[in-house]
Backbone atoms as SQL, in Angstrom:
CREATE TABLE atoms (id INTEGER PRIMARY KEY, chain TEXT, resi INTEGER, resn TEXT, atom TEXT, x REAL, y REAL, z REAL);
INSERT INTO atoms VALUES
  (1, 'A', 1, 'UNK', 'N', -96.237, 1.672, 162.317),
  (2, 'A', 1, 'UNK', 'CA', -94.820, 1.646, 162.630),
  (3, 'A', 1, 'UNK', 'C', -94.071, 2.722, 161.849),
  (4, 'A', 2, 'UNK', 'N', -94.761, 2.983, 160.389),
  (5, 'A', 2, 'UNK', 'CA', -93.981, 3.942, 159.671),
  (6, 'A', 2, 'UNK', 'C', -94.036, 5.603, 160.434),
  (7, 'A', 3, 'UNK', 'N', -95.089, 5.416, 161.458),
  (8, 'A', 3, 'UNK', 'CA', -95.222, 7.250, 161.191),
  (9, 'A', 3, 'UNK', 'C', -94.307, 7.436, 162.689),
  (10, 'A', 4, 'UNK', 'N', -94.208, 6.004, 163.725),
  (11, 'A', 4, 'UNK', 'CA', -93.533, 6.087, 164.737),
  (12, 'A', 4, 'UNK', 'C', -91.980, 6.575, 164.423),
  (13, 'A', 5, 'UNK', 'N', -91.578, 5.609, 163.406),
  (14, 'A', 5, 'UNK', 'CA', -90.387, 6.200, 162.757),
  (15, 'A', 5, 'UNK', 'C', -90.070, 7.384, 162.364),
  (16, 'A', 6, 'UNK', 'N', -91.025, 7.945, 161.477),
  (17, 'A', 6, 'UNK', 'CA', -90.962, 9.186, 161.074),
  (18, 'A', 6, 'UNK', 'C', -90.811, 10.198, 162.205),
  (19, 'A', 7, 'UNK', 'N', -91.760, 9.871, 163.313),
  (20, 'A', 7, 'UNK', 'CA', -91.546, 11.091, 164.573),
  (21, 'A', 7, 'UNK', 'C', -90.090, 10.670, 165.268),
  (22, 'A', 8, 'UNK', 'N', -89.889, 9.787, 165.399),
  (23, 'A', 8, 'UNK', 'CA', -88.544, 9.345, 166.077),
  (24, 'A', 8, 'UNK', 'C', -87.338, 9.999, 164.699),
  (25, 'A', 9, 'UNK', 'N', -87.235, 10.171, 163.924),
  (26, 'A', 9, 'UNK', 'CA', -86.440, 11.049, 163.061),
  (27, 'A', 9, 'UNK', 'C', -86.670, 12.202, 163.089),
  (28, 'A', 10, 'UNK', 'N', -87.697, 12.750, 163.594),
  (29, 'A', 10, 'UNK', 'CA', -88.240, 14.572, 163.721),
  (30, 'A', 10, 'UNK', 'C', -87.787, 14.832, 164.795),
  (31, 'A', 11, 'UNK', 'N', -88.228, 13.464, 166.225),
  (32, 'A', 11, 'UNK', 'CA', -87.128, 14.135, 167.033),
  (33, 'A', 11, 'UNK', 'C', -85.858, 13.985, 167.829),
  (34, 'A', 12, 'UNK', 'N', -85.172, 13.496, 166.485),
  (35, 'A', 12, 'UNK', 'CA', -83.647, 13.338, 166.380),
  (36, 'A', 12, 'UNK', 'C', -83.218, 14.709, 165.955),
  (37, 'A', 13, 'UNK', 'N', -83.952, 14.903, 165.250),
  (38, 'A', 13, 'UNK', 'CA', -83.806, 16.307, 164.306),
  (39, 'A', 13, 'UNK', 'C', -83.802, 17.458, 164.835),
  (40, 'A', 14, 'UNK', 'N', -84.626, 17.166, 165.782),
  (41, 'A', 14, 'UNK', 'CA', -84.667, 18.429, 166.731),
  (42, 'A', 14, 'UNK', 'C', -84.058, 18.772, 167.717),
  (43, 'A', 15, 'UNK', 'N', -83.829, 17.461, 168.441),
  (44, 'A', 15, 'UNK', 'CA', -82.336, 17.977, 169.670),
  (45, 'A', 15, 'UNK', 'C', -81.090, 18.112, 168.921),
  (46, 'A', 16, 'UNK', 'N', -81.007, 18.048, 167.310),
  (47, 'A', 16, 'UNK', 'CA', -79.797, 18.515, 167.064),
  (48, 'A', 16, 'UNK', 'C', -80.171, 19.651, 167.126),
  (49, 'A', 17, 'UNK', 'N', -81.238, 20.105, 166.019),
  (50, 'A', 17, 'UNK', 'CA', -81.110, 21.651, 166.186),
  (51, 'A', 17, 'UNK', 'C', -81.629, 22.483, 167.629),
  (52, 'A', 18, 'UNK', 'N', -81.961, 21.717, 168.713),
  (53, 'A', 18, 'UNK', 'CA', -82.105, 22.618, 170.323),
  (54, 'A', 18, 'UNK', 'C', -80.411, 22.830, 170.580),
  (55, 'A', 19, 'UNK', 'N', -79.276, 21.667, 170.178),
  (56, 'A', 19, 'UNK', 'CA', -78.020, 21.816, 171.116),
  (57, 'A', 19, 'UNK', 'C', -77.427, 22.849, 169.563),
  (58, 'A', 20, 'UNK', 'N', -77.509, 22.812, 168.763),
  (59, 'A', 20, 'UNK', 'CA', -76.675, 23.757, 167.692),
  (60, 'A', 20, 'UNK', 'C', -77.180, 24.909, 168.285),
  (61, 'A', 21, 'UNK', 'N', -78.276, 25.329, 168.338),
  (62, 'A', 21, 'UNK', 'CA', -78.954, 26.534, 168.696),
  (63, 'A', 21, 'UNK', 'C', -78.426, 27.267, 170.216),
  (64, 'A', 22, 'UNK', 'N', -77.939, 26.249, 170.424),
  (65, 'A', 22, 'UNK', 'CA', -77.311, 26.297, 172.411),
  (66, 'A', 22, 'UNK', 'C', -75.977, 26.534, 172.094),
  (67, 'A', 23, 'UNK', 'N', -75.393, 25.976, 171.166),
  (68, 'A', 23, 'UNK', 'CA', -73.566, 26.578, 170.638),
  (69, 'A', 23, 'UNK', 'C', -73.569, 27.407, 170.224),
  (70, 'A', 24, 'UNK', 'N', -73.960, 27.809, 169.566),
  (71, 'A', 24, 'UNK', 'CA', -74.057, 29.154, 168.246),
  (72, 'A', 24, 'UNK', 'C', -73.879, 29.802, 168.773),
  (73, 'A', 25, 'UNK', 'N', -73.416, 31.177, 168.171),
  (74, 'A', 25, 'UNK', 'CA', -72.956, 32.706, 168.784),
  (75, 'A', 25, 'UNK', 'C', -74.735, 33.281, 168.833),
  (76, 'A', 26, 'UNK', 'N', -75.946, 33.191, 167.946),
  (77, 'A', 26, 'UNK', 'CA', -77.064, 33.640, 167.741),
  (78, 'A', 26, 'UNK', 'C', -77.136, 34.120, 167.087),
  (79, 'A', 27, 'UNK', 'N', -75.833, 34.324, 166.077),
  (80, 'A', 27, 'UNK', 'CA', -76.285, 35.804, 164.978),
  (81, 'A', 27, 'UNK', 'C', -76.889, 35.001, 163.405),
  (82, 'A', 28, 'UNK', 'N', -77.217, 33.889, 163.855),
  (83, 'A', 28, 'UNK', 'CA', -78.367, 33.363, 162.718),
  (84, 'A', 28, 'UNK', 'C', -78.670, 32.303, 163.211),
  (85, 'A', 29, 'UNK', 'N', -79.482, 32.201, 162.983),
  (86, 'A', 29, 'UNK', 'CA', -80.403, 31.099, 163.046),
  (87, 'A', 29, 'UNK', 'C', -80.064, 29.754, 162.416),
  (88, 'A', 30, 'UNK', 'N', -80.793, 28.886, 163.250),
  (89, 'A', 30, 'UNK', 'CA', -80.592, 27.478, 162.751),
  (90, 'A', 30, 'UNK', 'C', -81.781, 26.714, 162.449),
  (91, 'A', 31, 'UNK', 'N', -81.663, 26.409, 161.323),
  (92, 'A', 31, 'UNK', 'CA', -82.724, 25.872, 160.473),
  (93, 'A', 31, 'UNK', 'C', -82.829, 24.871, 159.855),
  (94, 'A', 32, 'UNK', 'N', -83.473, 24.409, 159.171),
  (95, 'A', 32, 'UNK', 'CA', -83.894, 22.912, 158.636),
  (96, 'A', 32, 'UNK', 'C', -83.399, 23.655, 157.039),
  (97, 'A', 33, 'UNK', 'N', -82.722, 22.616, 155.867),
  (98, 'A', 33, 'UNK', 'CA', -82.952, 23.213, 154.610),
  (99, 'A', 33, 'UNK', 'C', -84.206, 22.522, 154.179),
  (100, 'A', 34, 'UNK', 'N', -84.670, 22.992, 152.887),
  (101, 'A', 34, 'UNK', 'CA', -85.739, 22.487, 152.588),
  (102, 'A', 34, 'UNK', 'C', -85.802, 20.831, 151.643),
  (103, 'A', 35, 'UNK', 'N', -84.425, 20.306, 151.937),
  (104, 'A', 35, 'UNK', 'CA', -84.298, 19.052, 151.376),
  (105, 'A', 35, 'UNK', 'C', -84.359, 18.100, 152.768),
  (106, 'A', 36, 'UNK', 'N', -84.027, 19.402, 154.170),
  (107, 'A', 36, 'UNK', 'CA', -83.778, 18.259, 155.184),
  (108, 'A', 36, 'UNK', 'C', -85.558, 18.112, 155.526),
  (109, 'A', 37, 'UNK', 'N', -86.273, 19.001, 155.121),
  (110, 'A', 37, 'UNK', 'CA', -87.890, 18.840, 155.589),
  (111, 'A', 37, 'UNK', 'C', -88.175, 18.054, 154.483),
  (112, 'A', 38, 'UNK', 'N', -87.680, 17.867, 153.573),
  (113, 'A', 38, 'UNK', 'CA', -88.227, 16.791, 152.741),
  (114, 'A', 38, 'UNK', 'C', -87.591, 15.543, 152.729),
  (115, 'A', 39, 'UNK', 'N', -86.780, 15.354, 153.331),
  (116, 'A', 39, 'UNK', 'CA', -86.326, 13.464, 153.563),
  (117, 'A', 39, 'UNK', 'C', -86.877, 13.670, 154.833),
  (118, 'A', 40, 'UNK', 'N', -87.553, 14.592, 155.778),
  (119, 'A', 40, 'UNK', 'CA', -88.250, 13.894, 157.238),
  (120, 'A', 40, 'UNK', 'C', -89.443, 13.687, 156.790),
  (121, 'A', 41, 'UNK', 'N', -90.060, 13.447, 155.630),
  (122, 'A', 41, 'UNK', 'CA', -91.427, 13.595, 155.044),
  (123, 'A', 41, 'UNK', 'C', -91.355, 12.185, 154.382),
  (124, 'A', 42, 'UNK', 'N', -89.953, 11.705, 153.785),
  (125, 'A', 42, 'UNK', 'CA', -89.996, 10.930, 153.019),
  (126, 'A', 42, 'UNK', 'C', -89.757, 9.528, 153.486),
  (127, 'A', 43, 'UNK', 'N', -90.341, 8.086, 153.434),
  (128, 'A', 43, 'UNK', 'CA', -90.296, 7.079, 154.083),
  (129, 'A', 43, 'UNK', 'C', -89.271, 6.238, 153.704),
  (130, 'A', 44, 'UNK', 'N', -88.255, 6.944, 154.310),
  (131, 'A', 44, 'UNK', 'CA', -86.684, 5.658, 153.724),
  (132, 'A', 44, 'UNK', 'C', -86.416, 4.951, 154.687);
């Protein structure tokens, strides 16, 4: 059940960043910080 969760938060995570990536002007990129790849790692 834990890792179902975990993917169901990765891909929450990710249609945010598909529709930010769809607003944006493009002149940077949209990315994960490296605290947000580490609470999708972490089992809260």
């Amino acid at each position: 059940m834990e890792a179902f969760m975990r993917m169901e938060k990765l891909e929450h995570c990710a249609k945010i960043l598909f529709y930010a990536s769809m607003l944006e002007d493009r002149k940077a990129p949209v990315a994960l910080t490296q605290s947000e790849i580490a609470k999708l790692g972490s089992s809260d």
